[in-house]
N, C-alpha and C positions, 0 to 999 in steps of 0.2 A: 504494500500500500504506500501509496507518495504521499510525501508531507501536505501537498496540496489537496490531497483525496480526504486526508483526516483534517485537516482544516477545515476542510466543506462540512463533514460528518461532525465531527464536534460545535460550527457554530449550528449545523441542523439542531442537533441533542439541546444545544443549548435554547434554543428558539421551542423545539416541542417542549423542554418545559417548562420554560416558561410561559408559554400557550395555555399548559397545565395549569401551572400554579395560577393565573393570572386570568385566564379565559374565562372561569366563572365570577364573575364583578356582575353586580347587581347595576341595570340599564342607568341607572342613577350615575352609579358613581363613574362612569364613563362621559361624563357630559365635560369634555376638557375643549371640546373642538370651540371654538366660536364660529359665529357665522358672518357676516356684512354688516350687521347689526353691532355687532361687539358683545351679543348675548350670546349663552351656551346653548351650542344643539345636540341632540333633542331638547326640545325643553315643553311644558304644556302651558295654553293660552287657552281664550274662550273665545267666542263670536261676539263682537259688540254689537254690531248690527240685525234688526231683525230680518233681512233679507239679504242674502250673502252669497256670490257666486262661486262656484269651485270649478277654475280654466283648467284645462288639459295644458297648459304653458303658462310661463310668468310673463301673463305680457295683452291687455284688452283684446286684443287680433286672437287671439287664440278660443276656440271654441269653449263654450260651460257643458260644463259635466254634470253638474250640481248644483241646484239651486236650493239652500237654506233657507227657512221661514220662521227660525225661532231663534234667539240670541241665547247667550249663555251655553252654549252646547261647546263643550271641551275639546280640542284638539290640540295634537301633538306636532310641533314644528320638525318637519326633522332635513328644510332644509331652507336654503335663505338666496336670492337674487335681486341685488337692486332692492326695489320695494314690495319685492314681492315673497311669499312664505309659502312654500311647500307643505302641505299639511297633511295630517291620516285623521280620521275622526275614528272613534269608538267600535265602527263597524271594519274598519282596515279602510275604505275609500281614503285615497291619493288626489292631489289636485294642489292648484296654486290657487293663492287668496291676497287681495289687493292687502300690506300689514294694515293702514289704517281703518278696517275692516275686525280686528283681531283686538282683545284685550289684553293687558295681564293677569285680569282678577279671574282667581283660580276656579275652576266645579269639577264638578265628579257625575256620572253615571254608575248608578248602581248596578251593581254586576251584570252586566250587558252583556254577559255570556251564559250566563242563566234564563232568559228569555224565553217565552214558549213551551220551558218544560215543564211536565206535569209531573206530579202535583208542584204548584208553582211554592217556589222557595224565597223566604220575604227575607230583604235586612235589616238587622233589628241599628234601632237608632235608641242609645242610651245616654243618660243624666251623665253621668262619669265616662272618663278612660279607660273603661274596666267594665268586663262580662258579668261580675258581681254588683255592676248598680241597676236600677230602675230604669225596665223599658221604657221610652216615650213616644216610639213610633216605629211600624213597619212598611217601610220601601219597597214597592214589587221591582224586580229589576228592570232595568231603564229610565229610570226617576232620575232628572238633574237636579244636582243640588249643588248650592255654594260653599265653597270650600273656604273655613276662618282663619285655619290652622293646622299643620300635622304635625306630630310629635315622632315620626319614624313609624310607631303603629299604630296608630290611633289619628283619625279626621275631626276636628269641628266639625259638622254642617247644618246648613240650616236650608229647610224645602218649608215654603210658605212662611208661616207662623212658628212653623217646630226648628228648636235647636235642640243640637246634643251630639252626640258621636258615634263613628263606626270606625269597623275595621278596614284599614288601612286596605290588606287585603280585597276587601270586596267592592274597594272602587276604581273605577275605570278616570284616569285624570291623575293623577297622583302615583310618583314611581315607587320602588319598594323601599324603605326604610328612608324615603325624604322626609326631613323635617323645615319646615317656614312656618314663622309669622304671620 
């Protein structure tokens, strides 16, 4: 074997493990890129606007794919041109969205992958941070709600009139162990 052959072979071994060690990072803690913006991507926003187009390109000329009719509905930036943001919503749909279109103020969709199945499975929305306080409300899934604050596992939110929290876990908006303000 030639020095150059184990060269290769050894920075390989050294890259598989660290692939290893390194590879499972939770989507969160991967948000090192910035975008045009000078913000981290991925990152989650909402819709400000209650009518919101989703182009197949970043750019008016480009055909709509989707058209929006409700604000506050959460999506994940995951990529950034000019003024325009690349986005996935809840259901995986891709598409570009004018940013002044887009919020920062945070929501959530409740388990939007539980939808449809029977017997349907509710989320419990609780007084405290914790499975051991007082129910205050159950969330069918697909219910948008505003996000106050996360603590890593545990949400604020607040749908209509009702505040209290859920698990981090069960909502769509929110990466896994992020915590903000």
């Amino acid at each position: 074997m030639t020095t150059t052959t184990r060269h290769i072979i050894s920075v390989f071994c050294v890259s598989a493990i660290t692939f290893i060690t390194f590879g499972h990072i939770d989507s969160f803690a991967q948000t090192t890129q910035k975008g045009a913006s000078g913000l981290p991507i991925p990152r989650f926003v909402s819709l400000k606007a209650k009518r919101v187009n989703m182009r197949v390109g970043p750019g008016q000329s480009y055909k709509v794919a989707w058209l929006y009719t409700k604000s506050s509905i959460p999506m994940e930036i995951i990529q950034e041109y000019d003024n325009w943001r690349r986005v996935r919503d809840f259901e995986g749909t891709e598409g570009w969205v004018f940013h002044s279109l887009l919020s920062g103020e945070r929501s959530a969709v409740a388990a939007p992958w539980m939808r449809g199945k029977s017997p349907i499975s509710y989320i419990n929305v609780y007084a405290q941070a914790t499975q051991n306080s007082a129910i205050k409300a159950k969330l069918e899934p697909g219910v948008i709600a505003k996000i106050e604050q996360c603590n890593g596992e545990w949400c604020e939110i607040s749908v209509d009139n009702i505040e209290g929290w859920a698990s981090q876990e069960e909502l769509w908006g929110v990466y896994p162990k992020e915590a903000f303000n």
